[in-house]
C-alpha positions as CSV (number, residue, x, y, z in Angstrom):
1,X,0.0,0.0,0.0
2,X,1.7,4.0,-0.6
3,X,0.7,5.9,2.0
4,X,-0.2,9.7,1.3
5,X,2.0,10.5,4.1
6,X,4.0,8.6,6.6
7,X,5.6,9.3,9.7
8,X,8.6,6.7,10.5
9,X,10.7,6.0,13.1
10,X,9.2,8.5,15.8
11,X,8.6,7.7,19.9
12,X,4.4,7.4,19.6
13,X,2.5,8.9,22.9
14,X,-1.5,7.8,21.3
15,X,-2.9,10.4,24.1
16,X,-4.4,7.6,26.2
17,X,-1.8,8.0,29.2
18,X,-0.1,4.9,27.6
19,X,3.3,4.5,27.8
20,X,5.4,5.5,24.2
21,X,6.4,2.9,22.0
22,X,8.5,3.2,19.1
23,X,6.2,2.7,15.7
24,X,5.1,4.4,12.2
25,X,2.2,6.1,11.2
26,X,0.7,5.3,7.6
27,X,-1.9,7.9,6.7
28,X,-4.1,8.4,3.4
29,X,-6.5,11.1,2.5
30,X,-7.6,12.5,6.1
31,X,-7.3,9.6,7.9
32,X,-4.8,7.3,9.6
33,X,-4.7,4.1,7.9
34,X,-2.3,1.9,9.6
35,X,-0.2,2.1,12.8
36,X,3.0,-0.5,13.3
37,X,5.6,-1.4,11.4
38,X,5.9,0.5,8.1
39,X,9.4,0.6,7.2
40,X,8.8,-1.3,3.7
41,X,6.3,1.0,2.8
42,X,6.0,3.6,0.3
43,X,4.4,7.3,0.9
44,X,4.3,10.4,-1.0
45,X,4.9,12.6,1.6
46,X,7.7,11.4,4.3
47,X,7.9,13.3,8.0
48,X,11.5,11.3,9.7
49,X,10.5,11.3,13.1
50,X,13.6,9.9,14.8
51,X,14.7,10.9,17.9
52,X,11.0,12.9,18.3
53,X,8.2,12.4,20.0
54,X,4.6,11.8,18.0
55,X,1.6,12.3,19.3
56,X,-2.5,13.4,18.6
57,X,-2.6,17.5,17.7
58,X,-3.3,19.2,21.2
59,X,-7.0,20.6,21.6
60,X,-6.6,24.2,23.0
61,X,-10.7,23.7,24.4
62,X,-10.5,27.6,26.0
63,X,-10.1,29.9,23.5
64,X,-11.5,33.1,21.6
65,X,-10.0,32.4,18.2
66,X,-13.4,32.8,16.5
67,X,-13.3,35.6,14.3
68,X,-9.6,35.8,14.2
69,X,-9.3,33.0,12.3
70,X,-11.1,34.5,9.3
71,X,-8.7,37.5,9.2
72,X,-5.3,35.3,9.9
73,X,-6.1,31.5,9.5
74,X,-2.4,30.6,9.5
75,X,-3.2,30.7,13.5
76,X,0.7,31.0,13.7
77,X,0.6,31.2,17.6
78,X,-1.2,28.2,18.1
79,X,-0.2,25.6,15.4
80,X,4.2,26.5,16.7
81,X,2.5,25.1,20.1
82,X,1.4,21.7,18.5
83,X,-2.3,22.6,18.6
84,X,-4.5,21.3,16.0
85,X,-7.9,21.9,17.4
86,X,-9.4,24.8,19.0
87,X,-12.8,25.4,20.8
88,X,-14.2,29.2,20.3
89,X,-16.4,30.9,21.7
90,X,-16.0,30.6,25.3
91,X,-16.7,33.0,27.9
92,X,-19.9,34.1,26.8
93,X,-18.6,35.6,23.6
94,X,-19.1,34.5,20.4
95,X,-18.8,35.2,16.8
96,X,-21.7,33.5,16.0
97,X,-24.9,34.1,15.9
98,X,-25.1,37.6,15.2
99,X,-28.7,39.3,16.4
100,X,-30.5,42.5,17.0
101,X,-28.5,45.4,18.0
102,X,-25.4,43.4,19.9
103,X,-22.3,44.5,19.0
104,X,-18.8,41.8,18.7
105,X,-16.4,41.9,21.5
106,X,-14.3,45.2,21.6
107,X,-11.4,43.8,20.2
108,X,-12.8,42.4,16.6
109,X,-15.1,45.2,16.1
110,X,-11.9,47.3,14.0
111,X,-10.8,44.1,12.5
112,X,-11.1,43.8,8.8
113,X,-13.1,40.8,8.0
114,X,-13.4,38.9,4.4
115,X,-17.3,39.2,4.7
116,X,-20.3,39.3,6.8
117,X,-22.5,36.8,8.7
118,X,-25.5,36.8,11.3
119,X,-26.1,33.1,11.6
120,X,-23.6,29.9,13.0
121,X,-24.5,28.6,9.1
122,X,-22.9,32.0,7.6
123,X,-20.0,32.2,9.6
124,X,-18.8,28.5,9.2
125,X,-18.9,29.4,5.4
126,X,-16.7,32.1,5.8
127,X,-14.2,29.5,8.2
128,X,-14.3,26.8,5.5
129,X,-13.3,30.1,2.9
130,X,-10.2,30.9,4.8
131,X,-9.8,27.4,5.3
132,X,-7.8,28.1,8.2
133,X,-4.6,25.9,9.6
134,X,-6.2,24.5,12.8
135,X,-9.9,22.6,13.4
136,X,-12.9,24.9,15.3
137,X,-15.5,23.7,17.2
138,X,-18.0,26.4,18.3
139,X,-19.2,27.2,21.8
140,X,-22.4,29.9,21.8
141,X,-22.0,32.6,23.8
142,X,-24.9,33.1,26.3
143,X,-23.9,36.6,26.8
144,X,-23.9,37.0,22.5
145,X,-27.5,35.6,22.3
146,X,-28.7,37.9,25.5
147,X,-27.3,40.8,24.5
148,X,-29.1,40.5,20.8
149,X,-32.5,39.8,22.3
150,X,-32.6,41.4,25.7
151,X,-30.3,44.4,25.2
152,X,-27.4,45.5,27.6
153,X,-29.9,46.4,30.9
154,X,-29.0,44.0,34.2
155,X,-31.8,42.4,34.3
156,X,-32.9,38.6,33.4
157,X,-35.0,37.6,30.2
158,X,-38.8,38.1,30.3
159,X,-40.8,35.2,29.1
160,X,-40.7,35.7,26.0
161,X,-36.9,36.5,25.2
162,X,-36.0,33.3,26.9
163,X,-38.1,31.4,24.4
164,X,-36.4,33.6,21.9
165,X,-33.1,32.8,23.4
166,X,-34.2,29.3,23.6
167,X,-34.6,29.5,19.8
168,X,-32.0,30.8,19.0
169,X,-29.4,28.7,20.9
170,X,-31.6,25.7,19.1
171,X,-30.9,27.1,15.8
172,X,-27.5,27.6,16.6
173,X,-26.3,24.5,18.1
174,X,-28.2,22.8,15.3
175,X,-26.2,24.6,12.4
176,X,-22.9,23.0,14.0
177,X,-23.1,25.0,17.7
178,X,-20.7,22.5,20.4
179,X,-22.3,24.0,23.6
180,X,-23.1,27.0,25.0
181,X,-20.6,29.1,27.4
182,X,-21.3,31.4,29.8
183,X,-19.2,34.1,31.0
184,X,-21.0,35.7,34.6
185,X,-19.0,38.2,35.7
186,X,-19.5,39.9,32.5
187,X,-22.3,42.6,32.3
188,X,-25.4,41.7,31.6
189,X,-24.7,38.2,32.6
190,X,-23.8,39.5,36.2
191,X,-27.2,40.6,36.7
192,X,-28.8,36.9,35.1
193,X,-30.5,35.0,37.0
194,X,-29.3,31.3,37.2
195,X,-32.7,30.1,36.3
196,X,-32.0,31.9,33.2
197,X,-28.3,29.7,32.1
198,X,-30.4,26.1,33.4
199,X,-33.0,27.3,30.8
200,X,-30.3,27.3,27.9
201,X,-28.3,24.6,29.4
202,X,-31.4,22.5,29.2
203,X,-31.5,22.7,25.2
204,X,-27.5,22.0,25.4
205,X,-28.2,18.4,27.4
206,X,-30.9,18.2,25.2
207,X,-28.6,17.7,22.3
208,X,-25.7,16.1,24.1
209,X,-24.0,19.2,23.8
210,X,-21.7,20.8,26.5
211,X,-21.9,24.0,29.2
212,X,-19.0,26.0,29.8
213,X,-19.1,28.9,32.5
214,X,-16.7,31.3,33.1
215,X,-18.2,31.7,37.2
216,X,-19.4,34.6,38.5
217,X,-16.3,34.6,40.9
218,X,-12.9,33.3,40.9
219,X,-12.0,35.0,44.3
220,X,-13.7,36.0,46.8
221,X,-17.0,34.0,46.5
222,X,-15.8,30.9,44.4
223,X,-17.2,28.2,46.4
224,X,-20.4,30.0,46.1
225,X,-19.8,30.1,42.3
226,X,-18.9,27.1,42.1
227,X,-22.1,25.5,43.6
228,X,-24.0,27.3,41.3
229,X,-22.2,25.8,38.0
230,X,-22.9,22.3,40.2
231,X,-26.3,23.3,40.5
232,X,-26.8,24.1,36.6
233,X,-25.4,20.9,35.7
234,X,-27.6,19.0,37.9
235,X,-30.9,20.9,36.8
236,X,-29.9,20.9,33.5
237,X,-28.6,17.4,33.0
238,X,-25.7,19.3,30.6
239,X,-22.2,18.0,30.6
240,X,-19.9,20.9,32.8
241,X,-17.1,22.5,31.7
242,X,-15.6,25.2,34.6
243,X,-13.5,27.4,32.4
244,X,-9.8,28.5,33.7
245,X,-10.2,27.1,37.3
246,X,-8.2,29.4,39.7
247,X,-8.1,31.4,43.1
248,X,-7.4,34.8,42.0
249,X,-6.3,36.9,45.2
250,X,-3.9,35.7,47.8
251,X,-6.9,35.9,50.4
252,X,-8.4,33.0,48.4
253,X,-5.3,30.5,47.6
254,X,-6.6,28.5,50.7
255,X,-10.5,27.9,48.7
256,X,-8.5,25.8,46.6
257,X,-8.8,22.4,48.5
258,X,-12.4,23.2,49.3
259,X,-13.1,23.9,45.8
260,X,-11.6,20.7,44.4
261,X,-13.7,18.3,47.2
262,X,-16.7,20.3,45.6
263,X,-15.8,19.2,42.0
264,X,-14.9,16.2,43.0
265,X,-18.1,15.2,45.0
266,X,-19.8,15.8,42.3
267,X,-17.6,13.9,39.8
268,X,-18.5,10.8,42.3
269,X,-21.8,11.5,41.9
270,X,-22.0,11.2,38.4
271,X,-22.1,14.8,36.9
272,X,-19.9,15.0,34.5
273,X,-17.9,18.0,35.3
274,X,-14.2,19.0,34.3
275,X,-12.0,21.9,34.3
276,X,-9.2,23.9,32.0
277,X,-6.4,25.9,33.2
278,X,-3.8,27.7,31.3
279,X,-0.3,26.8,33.1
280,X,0.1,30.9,34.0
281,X,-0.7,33.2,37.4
282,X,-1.8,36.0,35.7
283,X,-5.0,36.6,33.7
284,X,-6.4,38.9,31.2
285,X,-9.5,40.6,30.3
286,X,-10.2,44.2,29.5
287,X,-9.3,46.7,32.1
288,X,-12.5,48.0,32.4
289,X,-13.4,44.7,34.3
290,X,-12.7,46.7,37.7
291,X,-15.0,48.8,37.8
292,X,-18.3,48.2,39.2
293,X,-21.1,46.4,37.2
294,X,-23.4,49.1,37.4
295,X,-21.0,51.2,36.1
296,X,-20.4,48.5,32.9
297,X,-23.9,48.4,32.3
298,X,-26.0,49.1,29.0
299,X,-23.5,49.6,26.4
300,X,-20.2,51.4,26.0
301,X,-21.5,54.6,25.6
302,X,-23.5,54.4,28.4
303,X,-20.1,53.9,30.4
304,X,-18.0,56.0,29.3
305,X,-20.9,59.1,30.0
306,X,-20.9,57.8,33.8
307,X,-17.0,57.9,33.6
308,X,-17.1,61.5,32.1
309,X,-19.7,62.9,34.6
310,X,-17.4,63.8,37.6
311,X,-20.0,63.0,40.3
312,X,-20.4,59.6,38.9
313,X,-16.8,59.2,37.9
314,X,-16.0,60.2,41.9
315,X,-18.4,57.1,43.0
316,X,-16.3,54.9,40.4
317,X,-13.6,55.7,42.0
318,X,-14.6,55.2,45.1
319,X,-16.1,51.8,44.6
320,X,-12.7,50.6,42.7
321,X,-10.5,52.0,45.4
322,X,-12.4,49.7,47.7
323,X,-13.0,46.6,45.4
324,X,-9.0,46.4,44.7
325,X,-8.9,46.2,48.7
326,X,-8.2,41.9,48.1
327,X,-5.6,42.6,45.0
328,X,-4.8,46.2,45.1
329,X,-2.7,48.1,41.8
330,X,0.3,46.8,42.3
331,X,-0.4,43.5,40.2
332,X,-2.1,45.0,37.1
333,X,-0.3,45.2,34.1
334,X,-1.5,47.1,31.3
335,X,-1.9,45.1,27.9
336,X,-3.4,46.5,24.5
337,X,-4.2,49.8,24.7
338,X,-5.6,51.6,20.9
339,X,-5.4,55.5,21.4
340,X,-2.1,56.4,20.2
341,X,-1.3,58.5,23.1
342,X,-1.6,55.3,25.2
343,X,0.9,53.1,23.3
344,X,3.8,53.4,25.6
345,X,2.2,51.9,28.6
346,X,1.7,48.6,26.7
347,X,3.2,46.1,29.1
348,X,3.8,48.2,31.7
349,X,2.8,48.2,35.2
350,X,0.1,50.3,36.5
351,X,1.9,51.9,38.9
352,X,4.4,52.8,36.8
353,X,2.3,53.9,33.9
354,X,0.8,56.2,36.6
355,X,4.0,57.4,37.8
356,X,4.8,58.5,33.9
357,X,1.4,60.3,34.1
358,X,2.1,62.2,37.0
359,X,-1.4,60.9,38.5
360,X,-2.5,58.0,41.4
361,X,-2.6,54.6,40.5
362,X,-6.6,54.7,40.4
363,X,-6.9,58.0,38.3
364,X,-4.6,56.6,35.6
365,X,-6.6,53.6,35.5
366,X,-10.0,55.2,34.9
367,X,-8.0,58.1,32.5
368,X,-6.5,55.1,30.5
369,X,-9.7,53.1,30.2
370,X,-11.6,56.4,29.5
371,X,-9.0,57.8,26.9
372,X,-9.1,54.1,25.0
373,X,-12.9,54.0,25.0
374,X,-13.2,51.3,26.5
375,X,-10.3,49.0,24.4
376,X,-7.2,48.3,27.1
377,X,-6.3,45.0,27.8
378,X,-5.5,44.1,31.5
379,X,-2.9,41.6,32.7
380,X,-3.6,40.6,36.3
381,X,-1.2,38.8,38.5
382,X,-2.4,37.7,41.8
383,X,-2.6,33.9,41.5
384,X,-0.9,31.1,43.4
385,X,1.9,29.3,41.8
386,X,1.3,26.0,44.0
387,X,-2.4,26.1,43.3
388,X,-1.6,26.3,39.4
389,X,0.4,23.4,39.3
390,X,-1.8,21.3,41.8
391,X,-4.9,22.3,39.7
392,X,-3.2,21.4,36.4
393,X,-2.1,18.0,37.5
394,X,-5.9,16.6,38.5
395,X,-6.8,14.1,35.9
396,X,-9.7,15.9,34.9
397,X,-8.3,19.4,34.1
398,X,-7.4,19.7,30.3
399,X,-5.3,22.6,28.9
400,X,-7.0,26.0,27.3
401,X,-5.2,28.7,26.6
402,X,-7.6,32.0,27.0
403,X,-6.1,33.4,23.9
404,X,-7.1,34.1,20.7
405,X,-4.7,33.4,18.0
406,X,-1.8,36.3,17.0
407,X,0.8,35.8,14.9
408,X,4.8,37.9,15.1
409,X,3.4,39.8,11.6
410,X,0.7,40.7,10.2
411,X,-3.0,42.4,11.6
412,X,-2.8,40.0,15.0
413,X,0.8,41.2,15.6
414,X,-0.4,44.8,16.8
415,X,-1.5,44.3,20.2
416,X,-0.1,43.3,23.6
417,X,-1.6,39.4,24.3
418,X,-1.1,37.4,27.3
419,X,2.0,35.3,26.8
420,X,-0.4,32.4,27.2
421,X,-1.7,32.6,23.5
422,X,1.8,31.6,22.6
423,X,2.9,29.6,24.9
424,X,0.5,27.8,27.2
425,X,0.8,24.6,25.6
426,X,4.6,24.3,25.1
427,X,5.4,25.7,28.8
428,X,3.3,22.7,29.7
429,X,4.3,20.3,27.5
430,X,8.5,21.7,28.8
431,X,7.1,21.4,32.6
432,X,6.3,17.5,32.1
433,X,9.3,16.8,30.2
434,X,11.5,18.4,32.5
435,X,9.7,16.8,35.3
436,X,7.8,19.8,37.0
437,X,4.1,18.6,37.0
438,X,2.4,15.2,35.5
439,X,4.1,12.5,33.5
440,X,4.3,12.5,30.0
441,X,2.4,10.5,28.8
442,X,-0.6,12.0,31.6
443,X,0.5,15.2,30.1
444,X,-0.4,14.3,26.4
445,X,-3.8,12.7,27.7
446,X,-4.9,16.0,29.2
447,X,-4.3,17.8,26.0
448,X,-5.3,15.2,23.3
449,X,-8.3,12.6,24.7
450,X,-9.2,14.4,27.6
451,X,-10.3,17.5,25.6
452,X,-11.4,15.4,22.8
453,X,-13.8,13.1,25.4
454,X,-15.1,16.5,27.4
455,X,-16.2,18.1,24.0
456,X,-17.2,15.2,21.9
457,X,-14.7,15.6,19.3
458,X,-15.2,12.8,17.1
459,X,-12.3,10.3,16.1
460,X,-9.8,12.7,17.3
461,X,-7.7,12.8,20.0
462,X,-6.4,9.4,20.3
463,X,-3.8,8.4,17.2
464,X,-5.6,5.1,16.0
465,X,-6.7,3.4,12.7
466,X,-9.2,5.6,11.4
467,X,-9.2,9.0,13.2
468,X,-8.5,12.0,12.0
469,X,-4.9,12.6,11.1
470,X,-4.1,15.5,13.8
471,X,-0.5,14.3,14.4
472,X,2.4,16.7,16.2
473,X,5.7,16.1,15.9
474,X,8.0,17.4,18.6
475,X,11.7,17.2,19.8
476,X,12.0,17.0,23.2
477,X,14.9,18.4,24.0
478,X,14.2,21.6,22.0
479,X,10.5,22.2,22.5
480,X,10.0,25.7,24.5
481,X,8.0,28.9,24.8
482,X,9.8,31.7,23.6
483,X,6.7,34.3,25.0
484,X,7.4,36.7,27.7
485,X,4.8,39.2,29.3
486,X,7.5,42.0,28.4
487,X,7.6,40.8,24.5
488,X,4.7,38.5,23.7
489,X,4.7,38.0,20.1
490,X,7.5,35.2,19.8
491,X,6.4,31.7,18.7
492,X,7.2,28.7,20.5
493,X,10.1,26.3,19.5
494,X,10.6,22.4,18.4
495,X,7.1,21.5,17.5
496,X,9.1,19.7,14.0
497,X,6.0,18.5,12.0
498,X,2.3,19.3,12.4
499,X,-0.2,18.0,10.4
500,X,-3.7,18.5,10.3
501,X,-6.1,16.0,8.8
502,X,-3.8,14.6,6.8
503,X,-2.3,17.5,5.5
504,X,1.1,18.5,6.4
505,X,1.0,22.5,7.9
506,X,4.5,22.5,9.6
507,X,7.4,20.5,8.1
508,X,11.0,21.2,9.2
509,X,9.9,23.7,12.0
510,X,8.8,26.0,9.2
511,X,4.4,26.9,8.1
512,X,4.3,24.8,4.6
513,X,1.5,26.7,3.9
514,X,-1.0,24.6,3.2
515,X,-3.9,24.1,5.8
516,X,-6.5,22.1,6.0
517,X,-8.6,22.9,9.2
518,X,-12.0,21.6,9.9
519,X,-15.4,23.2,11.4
520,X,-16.1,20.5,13.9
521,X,-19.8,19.6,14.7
């Protein structure tokens, strides 16, 4: 038999947890075809895997890659980590479906994009257009679908919307939607009820679809958030996914064991409920996620005309000054800022940015995110080290990186990310090889059939005969991050060969350019 493409020679980890063993991979079309001994075989296409490690594509299930991959679809940042796979639309955000007056996410609304869509059905035509490097499966953001039919008030559906939202999640998740996700400490999804997310997460279990919830807290009241995602699991009878598990705020680190008997209880219980982590102790979200919710409510006009009224703008203040009390401004980092005049505090510290500014750490804050409109990107340290690797290393807690793709050139290179979006999968993958969290082999599981299992990602995952040819290539002793919060945009290192159903996207360390990536339903 000649083989469209065969990988000899390498160390094969089949993302099981299995131990490596040394064998060839024979694949034709899309497909693997045969797994053993294949060294009198004939191929087109030859990837020499000696002395490397083979294993499934990783499956980067957190990330906001959704409308970036029609603008960039090399997905540069992701595919230099070994990811083949990536599940959009998390958070609550998502690109898809498009209704009444809801706007997209800050951050894509000055992107150029190659056309226009409203519904799940008209965006994946525009993916399978660009034909972008990597696979997308499609979360529906509850706070996309609330905002189009309810508006931006805090307040819960009426009657009617929810059957409306109801609808619409239906339509969406029946055009090729994976789940829904939830993101609850952003406005107005602060202010919904959790009646409200069982509702929706109802028509998800319905269709053996997935919930993902970004929980209303991640500090101070996470047990109490976390009982809540428990609780809309159990109503619900949806499949759980708790998005980027952490205890943000030193006064929390000590939730952490409470939290995981919680999960865990539940796990025994038979809820099927998982977690992701990116392997980091500093988030990001927009800045403006410090101030108050009422202050972040109805629109961004409405915001910035209670930040530009100095009796409400006084009360902000206030209200901030006292909600840092657990974090303080010490570990805020500014990231993406737009305005031009704002372009030199890119990845600088707060209080230094306000230093330059000649102002207090809380007036440069609010004059930034004023001054932007709205458009900063925050970095936020104040996470445990010790939690992060204990959290990463529970058998049930798969890898997502937070990040939307960027790439070193280009449209995506503009910005100030998270070094996460390049490197939260290699710094992983480095930490197991050199010994610093899981084994291997556990290691691979966790980003290969773990994610693939969680999210029902058919025939991928696991390198067998017939599955889906999402094969990474890596050498062990050269496979790093390169991404630091000071210069983000650097792609990761020794991820040799990546190929993506079937089709080979990275030979010799270097984009082939060709791509093949898949919308998954």
């Amino acid at each position: 038999m000649k083989f469209d493409l065969l990988i000899k020679n390498g160390t094969v980890l089949d993302g099981t947890g299995a131990e490596a063993i040394r064998t060839d991979i024979g694949i034709c079309g899309e497909r693997i075809i045969e797994i053993g001994d294949l060294s009198k075989a004939e191929a087109k296409q030859v990837v020499d895997a000696t002395g490397k490690i083979v294993c499934p594509g990783f499956i980067d299930v957190h990330s906001h890659s959704d409308a970036y991959l029609l603008i960039d679809p090399r997905a540069s940042s992701k595919v230099f980590q070994g990811v083949t796979t990536e599940v959009c639309g998390n958070c609550g955000a998502s690109a898809a479906p498009r209704l009444g007056d809801a706007k997209l996410p800050s951050d894509w609304q000055d992107k150029p994009f190659p056309g226009t869509w409203s519904t799940v059905s008209e965006y994946r035509k525009l993916f399978e257009q660009a034909k972008p490097a990597v696979n997308e499966a499609l979360l529906i953001g509850h706070n996309t679908l609330h905002r189009g039919i309810c508006g931006y008030e805090p307040r819960g559906a009426t009657p009617d919307e929810l059957q409306a939202m109801v609808r619409a999640l239906e339509q969406a998740l029946d055009e090729g939607g994976c789940g829904m996700s939830t993101g609850l400490i952003y406005p107005p999804a602060s202010a919904v009820p959790a009646d409200e997310i069982i509702a929706l997460a109802k028509v998800c279990a319905s269709r053996e679809k997935i919930y993902t919830s970004h929980m209303r807290s991640e500090g101070k009241q996470l047990l109490e958030a976390i009982d809540e995602v428990l609780k809309i699991g159990r109503t619900s009878g949806a499949r759980v996914q708790i998005s980027h598990l952490k205890t943000s705020g030193q006064a929390n680190w000590h939730k952490l064991d409470a939290a995981l008997e919680k999960i865990e209880a539940a796990r025994a219980e038979g809820l099927e409920v998982a977690a992701d982590r990116y392997p980091y102790i500093a988030a990001q979200t927009d800045l403006d996620i410090v101030l108050p919710d009422w202050a972040l409510y109805d629109g961004k006009e409405a915001v910035l005309g209670r930040l530009r009224d100095p009796e409400t703008r006084l009360r902000i203040r206030d209200e901030v000054v006292i909600g840092r009390g657990e974090f303080g401004f010490g570990v805020i980092v500014i990231g993406s800022t737009v305005h031009p005049d704002l372009q030199q505090f890119k990845g600088m510290a707060l209080p230094d940015a306000a230093k330059a500014l000649g102002m207090e750490p809380i007036d440069a804050l609010l004059h930034i995110i004023e001054k932007d409109e709205l458009r900063t990107g925050g970095i936020f340290f104040g996470m445990s080290e010790e939690n992060m690797w204990k959290i990463l290393a529970k058998p049930w807690v798969m890898i997502g990186s937070d990040a939307s793709i960027r790439a070193p050139d280009g449209i995506l290179s503009k910005d100030h990310p998270h070094p996460r979006a390049y490197g939260s999968f290699t710094k992983f993958l480095r930490a197991a090889l050199d010994g610093k969290t899981v084994p291997l082999p556990e290691a691979i599981r966790k980003m290969t059939s773990l994610a693939a299992e969680q999210f029902r990602l058919k025939a991928r995952g696991v390198l067998k005969r017939g599955n889906f040819a999402d094969v990474a290539v890596f050498d062990p002793a050269k496979v790093k991050k390169n991404t630091t919060y000071a210069n983000p945009h650097q792609l990761s290192e020794g991820i040799d060969a990546l190929i993506v159903n079937g089709t080979l996207t990275i030979e010799g360390g270097k984009l082939t350019g060709n791509r093949n990536g898949q919308f998954l339903d």
